[in-house]
C-alpha positions as CSV (number, residue, x, y, z in Angstrom):
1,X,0.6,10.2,-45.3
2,X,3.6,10.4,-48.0
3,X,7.1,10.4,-46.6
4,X,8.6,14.0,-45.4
5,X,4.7,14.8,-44.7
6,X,3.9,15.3,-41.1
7,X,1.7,16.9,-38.5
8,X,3.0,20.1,-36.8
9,X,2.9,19.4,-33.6
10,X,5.2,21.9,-32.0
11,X,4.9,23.8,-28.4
12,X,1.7,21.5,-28.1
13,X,1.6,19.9,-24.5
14,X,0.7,16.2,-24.3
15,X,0.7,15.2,-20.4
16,X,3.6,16.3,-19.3
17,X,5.5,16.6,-22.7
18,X,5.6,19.5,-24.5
19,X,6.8,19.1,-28.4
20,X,9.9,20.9,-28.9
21,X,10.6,20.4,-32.7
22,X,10.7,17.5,-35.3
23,X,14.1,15.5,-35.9
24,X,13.7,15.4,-39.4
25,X,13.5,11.2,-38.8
26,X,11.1,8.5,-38.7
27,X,11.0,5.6,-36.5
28,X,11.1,2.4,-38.1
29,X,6.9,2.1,-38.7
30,X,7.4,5.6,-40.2
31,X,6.3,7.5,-37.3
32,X,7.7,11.2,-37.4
33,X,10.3,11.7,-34.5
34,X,9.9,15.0,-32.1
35,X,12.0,16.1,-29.4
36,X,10.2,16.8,-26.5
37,X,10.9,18.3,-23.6
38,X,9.1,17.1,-19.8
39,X,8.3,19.2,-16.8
40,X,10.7,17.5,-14.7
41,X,13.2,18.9,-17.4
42,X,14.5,16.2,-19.1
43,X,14.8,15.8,-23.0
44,X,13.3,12.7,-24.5
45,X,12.2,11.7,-29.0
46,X,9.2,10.0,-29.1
47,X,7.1,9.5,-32.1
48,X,4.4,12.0,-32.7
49,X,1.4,8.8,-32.9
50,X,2.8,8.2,-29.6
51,X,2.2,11.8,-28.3
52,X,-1.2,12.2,-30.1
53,X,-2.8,8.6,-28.6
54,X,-1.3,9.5,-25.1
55,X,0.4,6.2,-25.2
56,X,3.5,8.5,-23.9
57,X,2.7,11.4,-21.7
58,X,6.1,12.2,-19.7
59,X,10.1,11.0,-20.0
60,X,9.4,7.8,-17.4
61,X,8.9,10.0,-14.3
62,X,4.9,9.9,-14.6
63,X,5.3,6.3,-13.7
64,X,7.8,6.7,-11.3
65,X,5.8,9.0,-9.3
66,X,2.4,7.1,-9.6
67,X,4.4,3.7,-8.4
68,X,5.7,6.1,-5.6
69,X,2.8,7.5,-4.5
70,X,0.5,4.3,-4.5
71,X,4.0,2.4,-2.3
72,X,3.3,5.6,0.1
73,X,0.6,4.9,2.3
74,X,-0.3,7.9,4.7
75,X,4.2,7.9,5.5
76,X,3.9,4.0,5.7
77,X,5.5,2.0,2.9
78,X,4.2,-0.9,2.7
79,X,7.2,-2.4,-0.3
80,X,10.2,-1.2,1.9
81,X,10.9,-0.6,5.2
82,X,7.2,-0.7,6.3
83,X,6.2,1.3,9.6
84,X,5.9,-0.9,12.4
85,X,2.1,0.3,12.4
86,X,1.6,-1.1,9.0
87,X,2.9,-4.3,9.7
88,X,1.0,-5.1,12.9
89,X,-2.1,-3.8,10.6
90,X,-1.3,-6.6,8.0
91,X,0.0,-9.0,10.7
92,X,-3.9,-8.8,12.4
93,X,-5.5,-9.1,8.8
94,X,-3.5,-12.1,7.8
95,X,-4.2,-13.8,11.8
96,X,-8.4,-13.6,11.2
97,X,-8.8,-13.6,7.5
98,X,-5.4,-16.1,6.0
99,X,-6.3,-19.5,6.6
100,X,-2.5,-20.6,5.9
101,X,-1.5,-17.9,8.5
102,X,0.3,-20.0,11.6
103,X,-1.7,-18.4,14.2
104,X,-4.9,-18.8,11.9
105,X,-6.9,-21.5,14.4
106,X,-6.4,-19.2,17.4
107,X,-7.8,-15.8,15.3
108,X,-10.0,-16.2,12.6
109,X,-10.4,-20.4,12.9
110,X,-12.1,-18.9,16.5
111,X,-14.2,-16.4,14.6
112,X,-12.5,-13.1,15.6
113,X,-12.6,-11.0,12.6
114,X,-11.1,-7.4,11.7
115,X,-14.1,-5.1,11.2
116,X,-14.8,-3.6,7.4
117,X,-13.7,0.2,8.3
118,X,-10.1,-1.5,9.1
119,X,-9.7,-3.3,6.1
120,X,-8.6,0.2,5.3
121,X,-5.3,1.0,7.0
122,X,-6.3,5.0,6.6
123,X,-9.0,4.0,8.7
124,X,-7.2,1.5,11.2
125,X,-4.5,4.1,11.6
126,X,-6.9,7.3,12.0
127,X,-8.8,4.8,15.0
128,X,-5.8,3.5,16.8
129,X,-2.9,6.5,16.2
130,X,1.0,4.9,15.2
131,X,2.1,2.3,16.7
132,X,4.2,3.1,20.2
133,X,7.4,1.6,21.1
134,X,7.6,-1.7,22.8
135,X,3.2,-1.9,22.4
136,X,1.3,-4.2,20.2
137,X,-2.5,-4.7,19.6
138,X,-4.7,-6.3,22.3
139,X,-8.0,-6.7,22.0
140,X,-9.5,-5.0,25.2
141,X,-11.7,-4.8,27.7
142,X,-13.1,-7.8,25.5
143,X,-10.5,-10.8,24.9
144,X,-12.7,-12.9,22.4
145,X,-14.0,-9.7,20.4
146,X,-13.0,-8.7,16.9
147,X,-10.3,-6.4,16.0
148,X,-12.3,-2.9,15.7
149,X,-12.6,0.4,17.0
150,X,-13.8,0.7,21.1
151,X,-12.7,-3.2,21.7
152,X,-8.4,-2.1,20.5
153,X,-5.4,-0.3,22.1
154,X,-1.8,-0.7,22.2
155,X,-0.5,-2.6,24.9
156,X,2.6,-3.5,26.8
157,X,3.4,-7.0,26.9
158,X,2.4,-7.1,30.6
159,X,-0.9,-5.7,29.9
160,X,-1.1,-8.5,27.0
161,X,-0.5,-11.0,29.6
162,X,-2.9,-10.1,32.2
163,X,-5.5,-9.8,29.0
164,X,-5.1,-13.3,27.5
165,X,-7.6,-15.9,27.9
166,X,-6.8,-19.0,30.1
167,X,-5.0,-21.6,28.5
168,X,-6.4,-24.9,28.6
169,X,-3.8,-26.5,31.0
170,X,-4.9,-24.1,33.2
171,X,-9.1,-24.6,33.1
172,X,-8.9,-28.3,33.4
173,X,-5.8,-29.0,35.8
174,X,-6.6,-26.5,38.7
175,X,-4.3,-27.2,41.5
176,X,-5.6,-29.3,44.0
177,X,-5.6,-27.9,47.6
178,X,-3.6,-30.5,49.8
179,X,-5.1,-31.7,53.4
């Protein structure tokens, strides 16, 4: 293409750019310059190659909104400020599956596993509901079970308590009845 040739590419839409009108200048590979305008309203001059091979498709807010929507998970963002729900979700995934995770042995070293529907928190959260206030997850009626739908609630701390397996100390020093 000779120098001062280009492509008309003006009022064509190219994602969420629409050509406006050529510059008049080349970039420095010799790329024909176009103003464009975006549906969010702003004013951007990218190179028509660049509009043609989608390589851009909006002013920087395409990618601003993806990185939002994937960080928004069902009103629980998981990058900042996650929900209390979404953290005891990730909190029960690391105890049975992270073998670095502190509590590890007692969880998954035990075999207690979270079940495959849960791995998705849309799931976890459509089985157990948010998170209430002051609650976390017990595994109930059954103690030992895996983390999944019909063996979960939210508990108080009480009800934790009266839920938690004996502790060693206690199965093998019962007190002795004195004579």
């Amino acid at each position: 293409m000779k120098k001062g040739n280009f492509k008309n590419i003006g009022n064509e839409p190219f994602g969420r750019l629409t050509a406006i009108e050529h510059t008049g200048q080349r970039n420095r590979h010799g790329q024909s310059l176009w103003l464009c305008k975006c549906e969010c309203g702003n004013k951007i001059v990218v190179a028509g190659n660049d509009l043609r091979t989608g390589h851009t498709k909006s002013c920087g807010c395409l990618q601003r909104d993806t990185v939002r929507k994937l960080s928004a998970v069902h009103g629980h963002r998981p990058g900042i400020a996650p929900s209390p729900t979404y953290v005891t979700w990730g909190n029960m995934i690391q105890r049975c599956e992270n073998t670095k995770h502190p509590d590890y042995r007692l969880y998954g070293g035990r075999g207690i596993a979270v079940c495959a529907e849960w791995h998705n928190f849309k799931n976890f959260l459509t089985d157990m509901g948010e998170r209430p206030p002051g609650r976390s997850i017990d595994r109930y009626p059954n103690g030992s079970g895996n983390y999944e739908p019909g063996n979960c609630r939210w508990a108080t701390a009480k009800e934790q308590t009266n839920n938690r397996r004996p502790t060693s100390e206690w199965r093998f020093n019962p007190v002795r009845e004195s004579k």
